[in-house]
MIDO-867244 format. One record per residue (C-alpha): z, x, y; residue in one letter. Coordinates in steps of 0.05 Angstrom, whole numbers. Each point is the difference from the previous one (the first is absolute). Layout:
! MIDO-867244
        Z        X        Y   res
        Z        X        Y     A
...
END
This chain:
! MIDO-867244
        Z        X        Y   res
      141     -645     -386     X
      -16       70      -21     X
       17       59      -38     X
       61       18       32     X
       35      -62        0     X
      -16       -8      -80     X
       33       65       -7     X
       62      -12       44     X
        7      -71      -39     X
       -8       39      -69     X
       57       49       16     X
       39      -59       19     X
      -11      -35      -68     X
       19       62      -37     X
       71        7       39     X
       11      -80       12     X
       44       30       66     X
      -24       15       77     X
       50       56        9     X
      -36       44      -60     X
      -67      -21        7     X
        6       20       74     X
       25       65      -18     X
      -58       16      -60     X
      -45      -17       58     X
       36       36       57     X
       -3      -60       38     X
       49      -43       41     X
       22      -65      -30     X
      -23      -30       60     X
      -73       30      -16     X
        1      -23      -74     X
       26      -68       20     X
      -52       -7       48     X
      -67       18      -44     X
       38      -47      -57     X
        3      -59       46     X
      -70       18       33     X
      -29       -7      -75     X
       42      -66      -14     X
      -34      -37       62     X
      -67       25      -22     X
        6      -19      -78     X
       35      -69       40     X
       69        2      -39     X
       50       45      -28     X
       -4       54      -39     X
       78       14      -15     X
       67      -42        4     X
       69       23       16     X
       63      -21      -35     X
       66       25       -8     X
      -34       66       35     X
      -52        2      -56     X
      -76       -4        5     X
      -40      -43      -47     X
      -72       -1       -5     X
      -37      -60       21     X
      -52      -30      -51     X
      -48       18       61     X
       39       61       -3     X
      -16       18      -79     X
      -67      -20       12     X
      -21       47       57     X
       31       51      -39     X
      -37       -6      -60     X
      -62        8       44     X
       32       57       41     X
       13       49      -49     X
      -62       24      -30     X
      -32       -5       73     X
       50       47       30     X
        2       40      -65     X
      -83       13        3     X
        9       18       81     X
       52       50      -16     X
      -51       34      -48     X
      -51       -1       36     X
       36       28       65     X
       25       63      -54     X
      -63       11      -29     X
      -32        7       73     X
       51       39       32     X
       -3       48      -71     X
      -72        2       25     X
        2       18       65     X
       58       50       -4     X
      -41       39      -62     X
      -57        4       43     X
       -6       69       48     X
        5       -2       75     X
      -70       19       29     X
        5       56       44     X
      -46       -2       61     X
       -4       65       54     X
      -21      -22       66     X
      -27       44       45     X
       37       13       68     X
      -48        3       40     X
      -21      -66      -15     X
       68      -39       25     X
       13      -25       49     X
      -64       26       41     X
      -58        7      -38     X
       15      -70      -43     X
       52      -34       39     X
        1      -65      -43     X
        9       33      -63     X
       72       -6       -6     X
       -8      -73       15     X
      -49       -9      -48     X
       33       43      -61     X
       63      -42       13     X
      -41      -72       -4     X
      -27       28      -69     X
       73       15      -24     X
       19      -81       20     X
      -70      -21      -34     X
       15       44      -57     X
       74        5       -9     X
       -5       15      -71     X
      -37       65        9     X
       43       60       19     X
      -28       55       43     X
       36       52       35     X
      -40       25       67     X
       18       78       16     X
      -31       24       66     X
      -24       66       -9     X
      -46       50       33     X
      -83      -18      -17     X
       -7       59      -41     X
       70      -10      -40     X
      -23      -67      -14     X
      -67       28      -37     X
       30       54      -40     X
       56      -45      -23     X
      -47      -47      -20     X
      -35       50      -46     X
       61       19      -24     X
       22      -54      -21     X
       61       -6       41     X
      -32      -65       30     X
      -36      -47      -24     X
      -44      -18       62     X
      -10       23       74     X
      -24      -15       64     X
      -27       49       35     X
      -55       24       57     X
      -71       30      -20     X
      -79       11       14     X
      -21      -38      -65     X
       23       50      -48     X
       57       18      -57     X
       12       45      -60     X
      -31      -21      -53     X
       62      -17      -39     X
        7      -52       49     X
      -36      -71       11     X
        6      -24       69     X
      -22      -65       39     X
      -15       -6       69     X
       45      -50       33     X
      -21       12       72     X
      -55       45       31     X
       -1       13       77     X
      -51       56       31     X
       28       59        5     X
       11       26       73     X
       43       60       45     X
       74      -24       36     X
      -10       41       65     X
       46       18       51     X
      -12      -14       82     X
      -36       66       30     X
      -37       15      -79     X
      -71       27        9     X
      -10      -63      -46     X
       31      -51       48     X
      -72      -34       24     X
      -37       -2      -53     X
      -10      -54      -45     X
      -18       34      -67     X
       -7       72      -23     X
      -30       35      -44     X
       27       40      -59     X
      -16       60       22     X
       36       -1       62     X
       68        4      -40     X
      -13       77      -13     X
       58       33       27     X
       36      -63       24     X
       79      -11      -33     X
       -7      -65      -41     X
       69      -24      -28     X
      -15      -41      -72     X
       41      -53      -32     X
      -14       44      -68     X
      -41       65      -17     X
      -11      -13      -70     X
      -71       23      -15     X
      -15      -48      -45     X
       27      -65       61     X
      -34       29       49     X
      -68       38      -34     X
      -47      -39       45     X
       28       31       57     X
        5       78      -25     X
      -79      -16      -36     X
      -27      -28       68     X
       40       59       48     X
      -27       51      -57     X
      -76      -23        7     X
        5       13       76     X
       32       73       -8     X
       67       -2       18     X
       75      -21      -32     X
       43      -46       37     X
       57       20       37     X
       38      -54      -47     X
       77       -9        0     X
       44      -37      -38     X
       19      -49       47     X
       68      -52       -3     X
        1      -68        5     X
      -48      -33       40     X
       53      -28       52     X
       27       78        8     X
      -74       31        5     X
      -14      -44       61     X
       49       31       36     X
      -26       73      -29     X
      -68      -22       30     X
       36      -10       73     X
       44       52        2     X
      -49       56      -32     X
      -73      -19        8     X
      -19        2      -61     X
      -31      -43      -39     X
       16      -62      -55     X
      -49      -33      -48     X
       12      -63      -15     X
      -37      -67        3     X
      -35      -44       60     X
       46      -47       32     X
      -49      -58       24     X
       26      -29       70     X
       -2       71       31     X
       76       -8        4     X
       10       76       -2     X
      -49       20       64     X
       49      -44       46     X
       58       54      -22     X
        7       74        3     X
      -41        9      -65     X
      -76      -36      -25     X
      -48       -8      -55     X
      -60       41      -13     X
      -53      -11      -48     X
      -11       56      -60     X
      -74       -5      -16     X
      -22       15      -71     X
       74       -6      -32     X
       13      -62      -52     X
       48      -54       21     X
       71       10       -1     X
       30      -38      -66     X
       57      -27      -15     X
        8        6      -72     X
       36      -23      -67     X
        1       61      -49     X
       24        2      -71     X
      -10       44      -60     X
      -58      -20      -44     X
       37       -9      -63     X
       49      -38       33     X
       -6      -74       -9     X
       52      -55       24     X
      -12      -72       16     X
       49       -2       55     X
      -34       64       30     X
      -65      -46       -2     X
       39      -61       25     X
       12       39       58     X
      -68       29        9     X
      -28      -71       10     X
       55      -12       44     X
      -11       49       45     X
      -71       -1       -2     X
        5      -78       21     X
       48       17       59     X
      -25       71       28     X
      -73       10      -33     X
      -64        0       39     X
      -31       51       62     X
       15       -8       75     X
      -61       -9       33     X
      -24       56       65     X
       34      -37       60     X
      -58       -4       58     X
       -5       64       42     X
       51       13       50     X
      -16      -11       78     X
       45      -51       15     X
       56       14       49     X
       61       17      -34     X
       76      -35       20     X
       56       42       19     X
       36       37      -51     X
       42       54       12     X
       -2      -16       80     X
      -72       26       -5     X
      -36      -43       58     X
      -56      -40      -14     X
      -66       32       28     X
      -28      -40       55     X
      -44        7       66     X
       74      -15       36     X
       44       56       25     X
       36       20      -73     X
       86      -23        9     X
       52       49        8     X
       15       17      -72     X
       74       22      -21     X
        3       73      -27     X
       30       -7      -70     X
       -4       64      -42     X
      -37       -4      -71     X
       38      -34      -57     X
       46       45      -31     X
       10       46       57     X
       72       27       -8     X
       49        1       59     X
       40       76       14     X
       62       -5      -16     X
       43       63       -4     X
       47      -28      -48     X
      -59      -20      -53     X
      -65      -15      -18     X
      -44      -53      -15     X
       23      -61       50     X
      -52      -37       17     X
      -30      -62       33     X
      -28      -42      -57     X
      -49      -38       58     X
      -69      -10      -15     X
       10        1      -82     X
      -36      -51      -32     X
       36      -64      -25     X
      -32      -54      -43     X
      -50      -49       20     X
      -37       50       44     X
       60        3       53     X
       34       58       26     X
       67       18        7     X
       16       -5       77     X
       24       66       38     X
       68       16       21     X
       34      -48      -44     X
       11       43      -51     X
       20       77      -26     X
       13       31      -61     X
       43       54       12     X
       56       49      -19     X
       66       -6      -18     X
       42      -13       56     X
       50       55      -18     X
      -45       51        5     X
      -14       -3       81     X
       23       50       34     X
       14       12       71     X
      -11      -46       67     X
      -83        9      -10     X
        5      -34      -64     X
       44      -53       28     X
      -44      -14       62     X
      -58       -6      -39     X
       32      -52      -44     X
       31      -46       56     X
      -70        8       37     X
      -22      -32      -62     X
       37      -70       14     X
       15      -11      -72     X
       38      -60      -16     X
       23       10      -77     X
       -6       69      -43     X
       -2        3      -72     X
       22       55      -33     X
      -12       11      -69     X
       15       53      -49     X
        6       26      -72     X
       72        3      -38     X
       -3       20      -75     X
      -74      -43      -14     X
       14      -49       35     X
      -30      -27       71     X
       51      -26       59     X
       -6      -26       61     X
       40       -5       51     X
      -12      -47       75     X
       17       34       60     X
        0      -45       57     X
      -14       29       79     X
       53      -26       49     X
      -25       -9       73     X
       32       68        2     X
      -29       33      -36     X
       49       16      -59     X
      -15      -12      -69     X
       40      -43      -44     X
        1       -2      -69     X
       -6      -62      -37     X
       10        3      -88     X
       20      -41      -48     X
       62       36      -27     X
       54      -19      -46     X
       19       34      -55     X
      -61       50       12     X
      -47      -48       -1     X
      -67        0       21     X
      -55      -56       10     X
      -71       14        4     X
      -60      -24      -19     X
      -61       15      -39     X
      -56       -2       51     X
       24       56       37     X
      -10       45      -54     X
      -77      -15       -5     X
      -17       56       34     X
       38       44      -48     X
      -44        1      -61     X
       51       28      -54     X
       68      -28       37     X
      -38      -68       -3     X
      -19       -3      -69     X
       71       26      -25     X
       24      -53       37     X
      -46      -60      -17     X
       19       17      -71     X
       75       14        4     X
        7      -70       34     X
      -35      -28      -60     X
       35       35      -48     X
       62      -21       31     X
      -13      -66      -13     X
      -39       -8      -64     X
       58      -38      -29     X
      -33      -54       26     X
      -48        1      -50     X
       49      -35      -50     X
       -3      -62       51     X
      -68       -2       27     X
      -56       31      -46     X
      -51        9       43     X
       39       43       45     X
      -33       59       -7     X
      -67      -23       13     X
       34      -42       60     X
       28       62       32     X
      -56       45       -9     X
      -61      -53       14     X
       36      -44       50     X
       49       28       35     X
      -10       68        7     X
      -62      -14       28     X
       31      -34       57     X
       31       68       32     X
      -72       22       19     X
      -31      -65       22     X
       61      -14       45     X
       27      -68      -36     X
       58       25      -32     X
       51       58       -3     X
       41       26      -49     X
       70       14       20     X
       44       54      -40     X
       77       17       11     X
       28       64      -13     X
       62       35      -16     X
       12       62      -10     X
      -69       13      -17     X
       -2      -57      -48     X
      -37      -64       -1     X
       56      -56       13     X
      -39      -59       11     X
      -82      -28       12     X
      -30      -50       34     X
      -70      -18       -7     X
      -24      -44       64     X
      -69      -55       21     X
       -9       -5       79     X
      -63      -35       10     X
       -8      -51       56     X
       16      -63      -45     X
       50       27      -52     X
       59       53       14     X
       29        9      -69     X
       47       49      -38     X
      -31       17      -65     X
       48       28      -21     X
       69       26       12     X
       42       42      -53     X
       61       42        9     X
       19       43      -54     X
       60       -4      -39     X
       44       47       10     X
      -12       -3       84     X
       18      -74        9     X
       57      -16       35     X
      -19       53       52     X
      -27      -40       46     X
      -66       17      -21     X
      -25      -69       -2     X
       19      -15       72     X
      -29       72       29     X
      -72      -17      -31     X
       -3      -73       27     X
       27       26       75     X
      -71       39      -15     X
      -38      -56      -30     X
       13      -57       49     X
      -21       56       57     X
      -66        9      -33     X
      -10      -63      -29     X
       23      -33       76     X
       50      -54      -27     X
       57       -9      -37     X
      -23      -52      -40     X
      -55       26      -45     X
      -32      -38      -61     X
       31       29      -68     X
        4      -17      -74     X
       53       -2      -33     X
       -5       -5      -83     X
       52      -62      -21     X
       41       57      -42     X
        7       50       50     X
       26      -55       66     X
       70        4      -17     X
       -5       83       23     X
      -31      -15       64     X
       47      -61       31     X
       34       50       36     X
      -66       20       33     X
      -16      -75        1     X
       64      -22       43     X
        4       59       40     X
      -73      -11       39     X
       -3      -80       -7     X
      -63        2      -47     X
      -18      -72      -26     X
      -30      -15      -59     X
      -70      -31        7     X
      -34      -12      -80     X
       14       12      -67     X
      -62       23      -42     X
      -27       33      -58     X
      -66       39        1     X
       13       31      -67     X
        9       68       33     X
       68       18      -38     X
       17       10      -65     X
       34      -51      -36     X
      -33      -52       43     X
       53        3       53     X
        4      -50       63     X
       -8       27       74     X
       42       -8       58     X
      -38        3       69     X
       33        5       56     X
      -17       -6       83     X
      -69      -34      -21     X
      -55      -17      -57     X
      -46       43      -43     X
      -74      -10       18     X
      -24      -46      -49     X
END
């Protein structure tokens, strides 16, 4: 037995009738009946009798409840008094640097999102800003902690700790006077154009100190995010700091390592005021420092022959292969009807691959070519699908255009009443559109909240996560510019779930529900996804149910829901 079944048989004792207790619970009879008998066979008689449509208690009955009471009573305290606890306590606010994520730290998010499952009572709100915002909100007070890049070195109002410390070296472009050496010295950076993560004086002192005792100022800019600055380094010879990459992955590319002598390592670092003390900041701290700390070690000197990235040819005493001419990453195609289409070849995708050429563009509207060049240039392309996407009052659309043989261009939308379906990992790219978004879907559906407490933290720890890692998607109707329905989706190899799938009140019976699983099963791949279904809320989705053949697999209870509320899954089992 357990806590929930005491309380459903309590409830039951107080209205002596299935119907009522069932509705005090929001349950199904069918649910109630089911924990009651599941508690008879394990107590090995019953608990109730019937007669003349009355229940009775059993003597078995009067005992357990005797015995029930003050149990469930002291659970019920102690579940207020913590949740009293926890919801008085402040969410800790972290900055995170962006140059850190995803290139510089690529496991980070990973790791921060195992702390929130190991720690689910601690609340922390991540905000990626740029390194220096990070510092001065930190000294401000507007966060409580940050993670940011440095030489060693902070205001003194702050206390930092080193989580990770890598020697400090030059990104270099192809053709750089730098290209073949190994290491340089500090001096040599006189007159050179060095993009920064930060220039805060007080982050990067070691560096100004050091250029300073060998007579010159650095040509230092504030430079983006790390991922951005490698493509400033191709496209603009200049320079990036940033730190050694052991396995000489970079050489192989358009772009390599080179020492900086006499410069500190490169830290990764956890700053926070000095008068600022919170257990969950330290509780984080040793986290982090468990996961991320320690120094990489000087990889052994490069002479090996390097593999072909970037259809570069390996170097050998053979005669050196044909070699396709692509064009540098990023080079833009001339189009008199607009500007900046390009091949997206060559970029760098994750795991040290490359993204292959003449698969891809990223281009202009389509409505804005002009004349037969334009058109040429496009068929010459042999694109099979177009996406065009655009801005309407906030809000990011898309819209499939699909090439004919032909040539022509038809246009594919979902459209009924107005209504548009898109999704959120298209807007990642858009910085502001994206966040408006994330947090309009959410806002939409915080009435959830009432059901399943821990939605918040679910949404914002679990699933949002998923649009960036490529496991999930959220999906968002709209009409008329307003939010008519969500769907939160899981597509991993071994489980192809909806999360969760709402449509707001006054849009259903629009066919809302329908448009957004057309969607769904298309990303998803079948018809027959698993889904939970809360015992109260089954009677609204039969429709659904009927209309797509879904079977129902288990009935659980993981204590997810308020009012400890059964679960329906359907088209397979939860992983236990």
């Amino acid at each position: 037995m357990d806590i929930r079944q005491l309380h459903y048989f309590l409830v039951l004792c107080d209205e002596m009738n299935y119907s009522r207790a069932a509705q005090r619970l929001f349950l199904s009879r069918q649910a109630l009946r089911q924990s009651i008998s599941a508690l008879e066979a394990e107590l090995c008689g019953p608990l109730f009798l019937s007669a003349h449509h009355k229940l009775t208690l059993t003597d078995r009955g009067m005992s357990l409840q005797r015995h029930a009471a003050p149990v469930v009573e002291q659970f019920q305290q102690m579940q207020a008094s913590l949740r009293a606890e926890i919801q008085s306590a402040q969410p800790v606010r972290i900055g995170i640097s962006v140059s850190l994520v995803p290139d510089y730290l690529p496991g980070l998010e990973t790791q921060l999102d195992k702390f929130r499952q190991q720690y689910p009572h601690v609340e922390m709100r991540f905000r990626m800003m740029d390194n220096d915002a990070v510092a001065d909100d930190v000294e401000q007070g507007e966060l409580d902690a940050g993670l940011v890049i440095d030489l060693g070195c902070a205001a003194p109002v702050l206390a930092r700790t080193t989580l990770r410390a890598d020697p400090a070296c030059l990104l270099v472009p192809r053709g750089h006077a730098f290209w073949d050496k190994e290491s340089i010295p500090l001096a040599e950076l006189r007159g050179q154009r060095v993009l920064l993560p930060s220039l805060r004086q007080d982050l990067f002192s070691p560096l100004w100190s050091a250029c300073a005792r060998s007579g010159f100022a650095p040509n230092a800019e504030i430079g983006p995010s790390f991922y951005q600055a490698y493509y400033l380094v191709q496209e603009q010879l200049c320079t990036c700091l940033t730190r050694y990459e052991p396995g000489a992955r970079r050489e192989l590319d358009r772009v390599r390592d080179v020492l900086l002598e006499d410069l500190p390592p490169l830290c990764v670092s956890l700053v926070q005021r000095r008068d600022h003390s919170s257990a969950y900041i330290d509780l984080l701290r040793s986290y982090l420092m468990e996961v991320l700390g320690g120094s990489a070690s000087l990889p052994p000197r490069r002479g090996r022959p390097a593999k072909p990235f970037y259809n570069f040819p390996v170097l050998s005493s053979a005669a050196a292969k044909a070699v396709p001419a692509h064009p540098v990453p990023g080079t833009q195609l001339d189009f008199a009807g607009g500007t900046n289409f390009r091949e997206l070849g060559g970029y760098e995708a994750d795991e040290g691959k490359h993204i292959k050429w003449g698969q891809i563009w990223r281009g202009i509207p389509t409505c804005k070519l002009t004349g037969e060049a334009d058109r040429a240039k496009l068929d010459a392309l042999g694109l099979r699908l177009i996406l065009d996407q655009y801005v309407m009052k906030g809000w990011f659309i898309s819209e499939t255009i699909t090439r004919k043989s032909t040539g022509d261009i038809m246009l594919h939308q979902y459209e009924v009443n107005n209504m548009k379906i898109y999704t959120l990992s298209s807007l990642i790219d858009n910085h502001q559109l994206f966040c408006k978004f994330a947090q309009d879907a959410y806002s939409a559906t915080d009435c959830l909240c009432q059901d399943y407490p821990k939605y918040f933290e679910w949404y914002w720890s679990k699933n949002f996560p998923r649009v960036f890692n490529g496991t999930g998607e959220i999906v968002v109707c709209i009409i008329d510019d307003n939010i008519a329905g969500i769907a939160s989706l899981k597509k991993i190899n071994t489980e192809k779930k909806i999360c969760t799938f709402f449509v707001v009140k006054e849009y259903r019976g629009q066919h809302v529900a329908t448009k957004m699983l057309e969607y769904i099963f298309e990303y998803l791949g079948t018809s027959k996804p698993l889904i939970t279904i809360t015992d109260y809320k089954v009677l609204s989705f039969v429709p659904i149910i009927k209309k797509y053949n879904w079977k129902l697999t288990q009935i659980t209870s993981k204590g997810y829901y308020n009012n400890a509320s059964c679960e329906f899954v359907y088209n397979g089992r939860l992983p236990e």
